[in-house]
ChimeraX commands (.cxc) that place a marker at each C-alpha (Angstrom):
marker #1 position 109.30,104.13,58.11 radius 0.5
marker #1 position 106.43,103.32,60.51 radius 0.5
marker #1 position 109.57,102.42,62.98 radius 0.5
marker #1 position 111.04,105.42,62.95 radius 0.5
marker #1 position 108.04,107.29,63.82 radius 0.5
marker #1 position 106.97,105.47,66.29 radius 0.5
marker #1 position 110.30,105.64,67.76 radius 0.5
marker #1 position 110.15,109.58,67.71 radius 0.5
marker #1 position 106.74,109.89,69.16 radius 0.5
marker #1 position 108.40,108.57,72.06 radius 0.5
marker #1 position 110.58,111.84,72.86 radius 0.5
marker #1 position 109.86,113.67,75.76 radius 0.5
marker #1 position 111.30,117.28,75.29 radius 0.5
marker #1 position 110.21,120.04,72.61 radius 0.5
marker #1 position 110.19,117.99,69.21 radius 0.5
marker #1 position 112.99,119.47,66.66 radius 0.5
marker #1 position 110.89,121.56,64.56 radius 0.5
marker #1 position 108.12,122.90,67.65 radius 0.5
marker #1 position 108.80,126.00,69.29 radius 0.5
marker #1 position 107.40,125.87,72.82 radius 0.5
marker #1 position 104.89,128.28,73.42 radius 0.5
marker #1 position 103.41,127.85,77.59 radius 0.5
marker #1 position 105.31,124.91,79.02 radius 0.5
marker #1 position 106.94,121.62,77.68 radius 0.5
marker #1 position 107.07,118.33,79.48 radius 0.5
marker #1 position 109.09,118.80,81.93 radius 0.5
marker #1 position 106.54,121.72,83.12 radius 0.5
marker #1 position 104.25,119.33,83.43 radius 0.5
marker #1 position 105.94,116.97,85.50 radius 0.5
marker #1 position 106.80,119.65,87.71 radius 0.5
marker #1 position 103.35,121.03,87.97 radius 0.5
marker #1 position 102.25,117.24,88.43 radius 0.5
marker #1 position 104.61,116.86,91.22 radius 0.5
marker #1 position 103.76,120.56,92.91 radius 0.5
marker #1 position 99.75,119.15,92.59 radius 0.5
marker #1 position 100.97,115.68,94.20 radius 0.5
marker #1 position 102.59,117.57,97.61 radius 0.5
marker #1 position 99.98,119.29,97.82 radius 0.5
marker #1 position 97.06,116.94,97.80 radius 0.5
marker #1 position 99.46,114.92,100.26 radius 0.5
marker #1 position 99.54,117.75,102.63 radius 0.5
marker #1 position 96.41,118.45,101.96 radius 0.5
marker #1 position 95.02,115.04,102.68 radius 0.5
marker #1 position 97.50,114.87,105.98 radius 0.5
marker #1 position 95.77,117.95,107.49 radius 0.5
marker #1 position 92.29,116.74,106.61 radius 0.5
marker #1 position 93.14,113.35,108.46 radius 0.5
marker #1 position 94.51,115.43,111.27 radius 0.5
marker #1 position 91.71,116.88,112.13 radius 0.5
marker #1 position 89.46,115.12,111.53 radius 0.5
marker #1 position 91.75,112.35,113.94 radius 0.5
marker #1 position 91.76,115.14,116.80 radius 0.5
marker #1 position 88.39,116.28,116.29 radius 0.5
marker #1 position 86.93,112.38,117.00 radius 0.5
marker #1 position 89.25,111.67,119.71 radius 0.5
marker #1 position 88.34,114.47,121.10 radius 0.5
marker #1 position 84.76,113.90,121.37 radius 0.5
marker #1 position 85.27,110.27,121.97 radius 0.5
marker #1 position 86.78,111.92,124.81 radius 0.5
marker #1 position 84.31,114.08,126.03 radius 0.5
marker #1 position 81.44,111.41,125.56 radius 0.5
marker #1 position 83.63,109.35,127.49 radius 0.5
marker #1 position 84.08,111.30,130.71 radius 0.5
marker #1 position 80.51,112.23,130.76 radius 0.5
marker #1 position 79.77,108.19,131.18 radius 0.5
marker #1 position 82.39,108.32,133.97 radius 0.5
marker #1 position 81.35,111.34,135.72 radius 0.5
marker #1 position 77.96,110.91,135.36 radius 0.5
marker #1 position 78.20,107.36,137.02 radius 0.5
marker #1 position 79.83,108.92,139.77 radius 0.5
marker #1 position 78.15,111.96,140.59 radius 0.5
marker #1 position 74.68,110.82,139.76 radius 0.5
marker #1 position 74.50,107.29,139.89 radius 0.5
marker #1 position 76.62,106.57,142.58 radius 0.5
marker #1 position 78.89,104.24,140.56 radius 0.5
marker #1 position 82.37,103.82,141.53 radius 0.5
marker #1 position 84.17,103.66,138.50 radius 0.5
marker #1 position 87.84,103.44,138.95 radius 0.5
marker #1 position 89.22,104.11,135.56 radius 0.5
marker #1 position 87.95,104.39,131.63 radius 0.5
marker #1 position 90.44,103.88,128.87 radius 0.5
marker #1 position 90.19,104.71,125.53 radius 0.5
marker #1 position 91.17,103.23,122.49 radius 0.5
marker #1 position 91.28,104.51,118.50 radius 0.5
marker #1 position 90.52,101.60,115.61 radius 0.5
marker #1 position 90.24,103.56,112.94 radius 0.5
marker #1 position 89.82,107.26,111.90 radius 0.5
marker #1 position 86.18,107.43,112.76 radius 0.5
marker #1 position 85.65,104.67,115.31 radius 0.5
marker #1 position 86.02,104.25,119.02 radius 0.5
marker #1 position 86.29,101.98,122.02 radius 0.5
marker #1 position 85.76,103.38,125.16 radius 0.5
marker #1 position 86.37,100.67,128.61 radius 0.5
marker #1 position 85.33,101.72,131.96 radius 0.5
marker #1 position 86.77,99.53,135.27 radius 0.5
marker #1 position 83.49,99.72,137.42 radius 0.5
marker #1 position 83.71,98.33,141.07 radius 0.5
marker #1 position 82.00,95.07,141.20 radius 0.5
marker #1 position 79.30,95.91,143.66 radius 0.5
marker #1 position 78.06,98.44,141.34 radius 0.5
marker #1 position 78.41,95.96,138.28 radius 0.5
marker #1 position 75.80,93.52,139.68 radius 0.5
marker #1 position 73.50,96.70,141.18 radius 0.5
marker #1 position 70.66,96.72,139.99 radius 0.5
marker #1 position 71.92,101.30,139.29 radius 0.5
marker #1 position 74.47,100.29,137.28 radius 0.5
marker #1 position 71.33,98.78,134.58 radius 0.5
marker #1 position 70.58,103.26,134.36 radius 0.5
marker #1 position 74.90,103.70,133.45 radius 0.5
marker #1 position 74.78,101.35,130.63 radius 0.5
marker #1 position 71.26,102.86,129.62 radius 0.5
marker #1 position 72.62,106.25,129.54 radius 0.5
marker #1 position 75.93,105.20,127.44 radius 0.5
marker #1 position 73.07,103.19,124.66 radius 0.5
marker #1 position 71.36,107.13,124.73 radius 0.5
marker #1 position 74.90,108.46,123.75 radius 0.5
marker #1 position 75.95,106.36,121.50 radius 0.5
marker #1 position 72.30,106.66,119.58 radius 0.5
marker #1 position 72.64,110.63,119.87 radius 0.5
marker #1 position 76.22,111.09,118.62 radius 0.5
marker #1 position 77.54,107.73,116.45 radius 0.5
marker #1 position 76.65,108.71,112.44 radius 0.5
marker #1 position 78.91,108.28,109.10 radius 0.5
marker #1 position 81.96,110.38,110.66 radius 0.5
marker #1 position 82.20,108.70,114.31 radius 0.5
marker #1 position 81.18,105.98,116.20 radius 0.5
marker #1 position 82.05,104.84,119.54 radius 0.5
marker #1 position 81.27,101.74,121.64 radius 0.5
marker #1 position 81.43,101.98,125.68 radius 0.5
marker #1 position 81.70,98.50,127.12 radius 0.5
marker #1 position 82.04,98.03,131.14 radius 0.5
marker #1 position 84.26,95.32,133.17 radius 0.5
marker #1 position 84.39,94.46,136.95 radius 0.5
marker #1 position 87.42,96.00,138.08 radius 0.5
marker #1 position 89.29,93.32,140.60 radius 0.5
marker #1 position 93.10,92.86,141.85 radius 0.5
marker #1 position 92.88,90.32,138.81 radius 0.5
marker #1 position 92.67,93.24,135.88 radius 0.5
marker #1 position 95.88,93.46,134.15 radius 0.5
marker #1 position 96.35,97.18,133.17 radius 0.5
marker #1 position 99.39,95.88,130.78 radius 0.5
marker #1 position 97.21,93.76,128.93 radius 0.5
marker #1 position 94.56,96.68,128.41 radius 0.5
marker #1 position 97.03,98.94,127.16 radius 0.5
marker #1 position 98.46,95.86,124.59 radius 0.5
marker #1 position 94.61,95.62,123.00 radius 0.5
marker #1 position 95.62,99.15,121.85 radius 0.5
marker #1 position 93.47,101.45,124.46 radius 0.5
marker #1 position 96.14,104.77,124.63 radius 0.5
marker #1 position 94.36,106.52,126.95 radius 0.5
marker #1 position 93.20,106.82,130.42 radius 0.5
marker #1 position 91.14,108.35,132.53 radius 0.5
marker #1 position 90.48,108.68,136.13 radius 0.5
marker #1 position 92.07,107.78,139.60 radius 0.5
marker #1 position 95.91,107.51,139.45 radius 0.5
marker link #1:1,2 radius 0.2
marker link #1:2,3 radius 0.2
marker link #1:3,4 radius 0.2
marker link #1:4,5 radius 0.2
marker link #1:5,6 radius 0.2
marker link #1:6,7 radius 0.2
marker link #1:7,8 radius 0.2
marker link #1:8,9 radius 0.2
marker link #1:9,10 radius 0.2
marker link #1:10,11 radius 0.2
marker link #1:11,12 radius 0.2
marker link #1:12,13 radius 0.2
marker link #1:13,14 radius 0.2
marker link #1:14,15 radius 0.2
marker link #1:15,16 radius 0.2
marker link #1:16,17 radius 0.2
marker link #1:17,18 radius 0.2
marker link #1:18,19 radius 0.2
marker link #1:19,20 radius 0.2
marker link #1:20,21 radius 0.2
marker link #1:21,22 radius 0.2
marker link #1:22,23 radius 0.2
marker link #1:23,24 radius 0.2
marker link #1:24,25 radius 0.2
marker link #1:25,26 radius 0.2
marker link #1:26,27 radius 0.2
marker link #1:27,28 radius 0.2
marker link #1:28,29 radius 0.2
marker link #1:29,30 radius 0.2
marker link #1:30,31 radius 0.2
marker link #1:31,32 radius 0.2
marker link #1:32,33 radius 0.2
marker link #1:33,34 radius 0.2
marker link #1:34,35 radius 0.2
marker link #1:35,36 radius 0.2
marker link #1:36,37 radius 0.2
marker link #1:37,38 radius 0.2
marker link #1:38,39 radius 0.2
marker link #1:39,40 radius 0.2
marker link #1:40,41 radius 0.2
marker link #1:41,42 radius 0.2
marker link #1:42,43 radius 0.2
marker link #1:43,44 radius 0.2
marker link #1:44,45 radius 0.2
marker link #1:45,46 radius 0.2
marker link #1:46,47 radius 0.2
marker link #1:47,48 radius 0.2
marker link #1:48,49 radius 0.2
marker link #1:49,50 radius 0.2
marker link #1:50,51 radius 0.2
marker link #1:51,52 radius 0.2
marker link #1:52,53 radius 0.2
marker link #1:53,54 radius 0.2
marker link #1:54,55 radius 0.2
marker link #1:55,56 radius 0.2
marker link #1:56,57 radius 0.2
marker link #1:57,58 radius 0.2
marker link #1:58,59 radius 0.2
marker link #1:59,60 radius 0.2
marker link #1:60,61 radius 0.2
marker link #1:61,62 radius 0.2
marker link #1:62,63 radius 0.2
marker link #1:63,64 radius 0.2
marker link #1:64,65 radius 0.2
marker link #1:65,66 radius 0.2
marker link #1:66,67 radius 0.2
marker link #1:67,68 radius 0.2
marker link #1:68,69 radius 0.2
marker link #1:69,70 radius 0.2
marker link #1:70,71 radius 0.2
marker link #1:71,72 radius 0.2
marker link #1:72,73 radius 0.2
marker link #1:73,74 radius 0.2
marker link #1:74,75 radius 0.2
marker link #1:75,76 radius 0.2
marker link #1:76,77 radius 0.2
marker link #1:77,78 radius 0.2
marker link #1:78,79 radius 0.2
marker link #1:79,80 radius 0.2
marker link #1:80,81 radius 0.2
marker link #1:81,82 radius 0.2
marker link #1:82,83 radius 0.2
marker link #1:83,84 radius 0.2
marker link #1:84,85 radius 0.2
marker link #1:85,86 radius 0.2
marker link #1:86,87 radius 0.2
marker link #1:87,88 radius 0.2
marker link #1:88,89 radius 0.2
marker link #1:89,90 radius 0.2
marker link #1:90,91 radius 0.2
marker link #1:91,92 radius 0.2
marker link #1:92,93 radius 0.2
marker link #1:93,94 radius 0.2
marker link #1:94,95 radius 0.2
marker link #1:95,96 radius 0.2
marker link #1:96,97 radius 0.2
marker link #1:97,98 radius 0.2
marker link #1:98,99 radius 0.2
marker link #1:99,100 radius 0.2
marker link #1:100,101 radius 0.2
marker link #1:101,102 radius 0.2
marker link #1:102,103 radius 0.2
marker link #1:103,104 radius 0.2
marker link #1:104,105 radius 0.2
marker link #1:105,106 radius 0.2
marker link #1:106,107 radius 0.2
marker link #1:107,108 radius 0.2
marker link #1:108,109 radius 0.2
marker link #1:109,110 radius 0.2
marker link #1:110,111 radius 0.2
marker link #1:111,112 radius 0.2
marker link #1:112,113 radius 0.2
marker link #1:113,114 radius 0.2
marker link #1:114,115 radius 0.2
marker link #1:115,116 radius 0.2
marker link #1:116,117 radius 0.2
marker link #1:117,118 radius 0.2
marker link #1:118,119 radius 0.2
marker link #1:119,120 radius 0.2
marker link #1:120,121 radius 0.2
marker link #1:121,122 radius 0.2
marker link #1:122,123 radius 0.2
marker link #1:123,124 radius 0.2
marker link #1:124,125 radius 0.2
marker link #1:125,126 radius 0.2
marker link #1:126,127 radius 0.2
marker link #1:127,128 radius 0.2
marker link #1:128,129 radius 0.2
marker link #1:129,130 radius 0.2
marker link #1:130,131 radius 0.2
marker link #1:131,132 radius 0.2
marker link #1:132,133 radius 0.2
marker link #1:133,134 radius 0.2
marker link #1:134,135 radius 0.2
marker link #1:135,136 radius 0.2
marker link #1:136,137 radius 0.2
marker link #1:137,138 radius 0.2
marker link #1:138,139 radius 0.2
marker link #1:139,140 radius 0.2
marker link #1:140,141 radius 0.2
marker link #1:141,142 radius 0.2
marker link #1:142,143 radius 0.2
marker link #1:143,144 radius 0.2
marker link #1:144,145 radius 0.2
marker link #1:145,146 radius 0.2
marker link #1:146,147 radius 0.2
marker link #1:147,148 radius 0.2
marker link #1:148,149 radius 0.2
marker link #1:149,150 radius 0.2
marker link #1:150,151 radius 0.2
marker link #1:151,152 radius 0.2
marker link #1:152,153 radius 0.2
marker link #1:153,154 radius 0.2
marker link #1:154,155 radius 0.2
view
């Protein structure tokens, strides 16, 4: 007998002698499946943003570096590229000329970028700025193949 019991506990639908009163099973699983979508979508916005909002600011933090070098430092930088390794962290690479790497100035750009990246790296973002002599030698190809999507500067 314990069988055959078992083997009816097993049904899914409205059991033979139940009347359904709010919802059955299958008003479950559909109410499972609506909750599902919409923690998916929800979850795809959330990334979104959140995605676009640090790029965005990896962005900005990044061109100050560059334009700062430039305009107030003197530093020739010829191009920064900018790379995404995960959601909340950053790599930014700037292609300084290599009379400014060895100057003694270019000590004050890679001062300022260790200010930045104190002021504005926390839980949610963090971003690294790291600096190369740029020669005929640089290989934009391989840059791009470690990942870095975009770039900024002199065509």
């Amino acid at each position: 007998m314990s069988e055959i019991i078992a083997e009816k506990a097993n049904v899914i639908s409205t059991p033979v002698k139940w009347e359904k009163t709010t919802f059955d099973s299958n008003d479950m699983w559909m109410a499972f499946q609506r909750g599902e979508e919409y923690q998916k979508d929800k979850q795809n916005k959330e990334f979104e943003q959140t995605l676009s909002k640090n790029i965005n600011k990896a962005a900005v933090l990044s061109e100050n570096i560059f334009n700062t070098a430039i305009n107030d430092y003197g530093v020739n930088v010829y191009k920064a590229f900018l790379r995404a390794d995960s959601l909340k962290n950053f790599d930014a690479l700037f292609l300084v000329e290599l009379k400014d790497y060895l100057s003694g100035k270019f000590k004050d750009i890679y001062t300022k970028s260790h200010l930045i990246k104190s002021e504005f790296n926390d839980n949610s973002f963090h971003i690294s700025f790291k600096f190369m002599p740029n020669s005929d030698d640089v290989n934009l190809d391989c840059i791009y193949s470690d990942g870095y999507m975009f770039a900024y500067g002199k065509k």
